[in-house]
LOLUMDREN-672729 format. One record per residue (C-alpha): residue in one letter; x, y, z. Coordinates in steps of 0.25 Angstrom, whole numbers, padded with zeros to 4 digits, always signed. Example, Ala and Ser with C-alpha at 12.3 -4.5 7.8 and 13.67 -1.06 7.14 Angstrom:
A+0049-0018+0031
S+0055-0004+0029
***
This chain:
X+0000+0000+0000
X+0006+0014-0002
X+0007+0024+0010
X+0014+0038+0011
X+0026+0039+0021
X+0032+0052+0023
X+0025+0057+0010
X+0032+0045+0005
X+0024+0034-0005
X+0027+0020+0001
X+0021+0007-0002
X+0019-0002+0011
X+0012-0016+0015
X-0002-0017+0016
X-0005-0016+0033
X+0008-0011+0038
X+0006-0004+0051
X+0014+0011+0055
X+0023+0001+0063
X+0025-0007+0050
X+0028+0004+0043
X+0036+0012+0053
X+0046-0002+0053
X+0047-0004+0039
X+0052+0010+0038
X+0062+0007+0048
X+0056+0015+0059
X+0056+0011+0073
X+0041+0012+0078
X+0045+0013+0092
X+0054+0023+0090
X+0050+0038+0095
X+0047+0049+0089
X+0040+0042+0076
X+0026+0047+0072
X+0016+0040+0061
X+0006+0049+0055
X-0005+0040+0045
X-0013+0049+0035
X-0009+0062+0046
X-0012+0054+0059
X-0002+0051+0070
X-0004+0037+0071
X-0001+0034+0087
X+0013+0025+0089
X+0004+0014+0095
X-0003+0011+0082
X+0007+0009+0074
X+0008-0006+0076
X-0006-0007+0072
X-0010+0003+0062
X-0010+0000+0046
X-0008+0009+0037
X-0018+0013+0028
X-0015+0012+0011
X-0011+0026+0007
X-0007+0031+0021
X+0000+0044+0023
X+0009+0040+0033
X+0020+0051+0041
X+0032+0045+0051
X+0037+0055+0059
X+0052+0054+0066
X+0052+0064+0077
X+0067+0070+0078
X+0074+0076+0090
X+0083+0087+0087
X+0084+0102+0085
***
């Protein structure tokens, strides 16, 4: 099915979760600072494991940075 990340065309499995997603983009779900937005929604960490992404989902990650 194909999905947007970051603005970016990308074709995935049919019934991947964020989780899914999240570890086949070598992300660490369990690391902090990391946000997932579906179609404009925050999506809460706590159903990552559990939600499935819809077909033609607009989906934003967000790596939060210290610094200054």
């Amino acid at each position: 099915m194909d999905i947007r990340i970051n603005g970016e065309p990308k074709t995935v499995q049919q019934g991947l979760t964020v989780q899914q997603l999240l570890l086949d983009m070598r992300i660490d779900p369990s690391q902090p600072g990391i946000a997932v937005a579906l179609d404009l929604e925050v999506i809460p960490r706590k159903r990552w494991r559990e939600l499935e992404i819809p077909p033609t989902s607009d989906i934003e990650i967000i790596h939060a940075v210290q610094g200054g």
